[in-house]
C-alpha positions in Angstrom: 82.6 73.1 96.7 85.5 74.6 94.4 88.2 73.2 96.2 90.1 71.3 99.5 92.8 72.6 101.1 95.2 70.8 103.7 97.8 72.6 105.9 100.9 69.9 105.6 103.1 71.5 108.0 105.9 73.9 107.7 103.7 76.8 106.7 102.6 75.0 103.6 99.4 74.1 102.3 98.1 71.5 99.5 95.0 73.1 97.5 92.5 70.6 95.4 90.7 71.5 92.8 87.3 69.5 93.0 86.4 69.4 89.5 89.8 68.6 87.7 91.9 67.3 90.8 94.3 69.3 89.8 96.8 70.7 92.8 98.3 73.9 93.9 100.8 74.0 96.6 101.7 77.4 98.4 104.5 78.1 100.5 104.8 80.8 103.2 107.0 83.8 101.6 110.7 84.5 103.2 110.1 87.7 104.7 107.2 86.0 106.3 108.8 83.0 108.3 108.1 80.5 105.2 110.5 79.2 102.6 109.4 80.9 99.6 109.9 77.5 97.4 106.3 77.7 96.2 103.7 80.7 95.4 102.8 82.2 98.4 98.3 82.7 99.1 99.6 86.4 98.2 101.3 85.5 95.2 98.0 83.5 93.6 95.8 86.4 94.1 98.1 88.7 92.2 98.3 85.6 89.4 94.8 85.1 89.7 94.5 89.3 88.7 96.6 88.5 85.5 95.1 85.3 84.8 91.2 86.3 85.1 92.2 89.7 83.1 93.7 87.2 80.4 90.4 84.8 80.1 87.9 87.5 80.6 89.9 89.6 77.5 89.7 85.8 76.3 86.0 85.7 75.9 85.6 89.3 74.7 87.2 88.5 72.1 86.4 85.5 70.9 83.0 87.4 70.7 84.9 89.9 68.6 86.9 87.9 66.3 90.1 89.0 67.7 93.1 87.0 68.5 95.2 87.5 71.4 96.7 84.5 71.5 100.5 85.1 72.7 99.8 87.9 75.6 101.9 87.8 78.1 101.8 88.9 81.5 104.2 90.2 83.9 102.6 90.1 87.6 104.7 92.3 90.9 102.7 92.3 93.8 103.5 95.0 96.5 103.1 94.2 100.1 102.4 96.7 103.1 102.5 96.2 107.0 100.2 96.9 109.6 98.2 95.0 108.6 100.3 93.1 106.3 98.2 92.9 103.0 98.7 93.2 99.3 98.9 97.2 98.4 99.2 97.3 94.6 99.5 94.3 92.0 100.9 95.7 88.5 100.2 93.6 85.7 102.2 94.7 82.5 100.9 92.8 79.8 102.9 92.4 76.3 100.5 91.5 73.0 101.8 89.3 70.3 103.2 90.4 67.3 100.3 89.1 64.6 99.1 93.3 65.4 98.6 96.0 65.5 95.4 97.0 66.9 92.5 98.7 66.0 91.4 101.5 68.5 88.0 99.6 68.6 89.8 96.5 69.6 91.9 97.9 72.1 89.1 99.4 74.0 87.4 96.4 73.9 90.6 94.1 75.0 91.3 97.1 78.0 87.6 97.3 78.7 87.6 93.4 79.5 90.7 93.8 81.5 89.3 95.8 83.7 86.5 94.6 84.6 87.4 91.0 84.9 85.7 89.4 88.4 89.1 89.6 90.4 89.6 93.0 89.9 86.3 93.7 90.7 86.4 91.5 93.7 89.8 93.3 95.2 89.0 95.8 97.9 89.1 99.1 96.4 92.2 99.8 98.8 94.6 97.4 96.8 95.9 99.3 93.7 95.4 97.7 90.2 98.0 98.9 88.0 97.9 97.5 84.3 100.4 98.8 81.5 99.9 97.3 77.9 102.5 96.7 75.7 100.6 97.3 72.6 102.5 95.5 69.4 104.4 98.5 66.5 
């Protein structure tokens, strides 16, 4: 098992994590009868996008001898009705400033994005938008 979660009440859950015992709470948005005071189920998966694009960059390159260390990502995930579901995550990710790129290494840090497990595990339906904020 990866993890246990608990519904505590008020539209909120308590998640596990087996392994580490670390926790994650999540909280029902606003404009779904929730409080919004935590991340929402919705809100992790668009995390977990920007988060497994991050690591699986990460181990490229690592492989590659390239250091990314720094990147930031920007998440906005886009909800549509009937039925309510997550339409479009956009991930605009900024790179450090110890740059530039080579070409090579771009394709190869894009090319890891892209195909990291989450995005290929999102029904093709929900829209994957990535911009990169390449470093002058």
């Amino acid at each position: 098992m990866t993890a246990k979660v608990v519904y505590t009440g008020q539209l909120r859950t308590s998640a596990t994590h087996l392994r580490s015992g670390s926790i994650i709470e999540t909280d029902a948005p606003v404009d779904n009868h929730g409080k919004g005071e935590r991340f929402s189920p919705t809100d992790l998966v668009a995390t977990a996008l920007a988060s497994c694009m991050v690591t699986t960059m990460g181990i490229a390159c690592d492989v590659h001898g390239i250091n990314i260390e720094g990147v930031t990502c920007e998440v906005e995930k886009i909800m549509a009705a009937d039925p309510r579901r997550i339409s479009e995550i956009k991930v605009n990710m900024s790179f450090p400033e110890s740059g530039p790129y080579t070409d090579k290494e771009k394709k190869i840090i894009e090319t890891a994005a892209r195909n990291c497990p989450v995005v290929v595990s999102l029904h093709p339906d929900c829209k994957k938008t990535l911009n990169i904020i390449w470093p002058e």
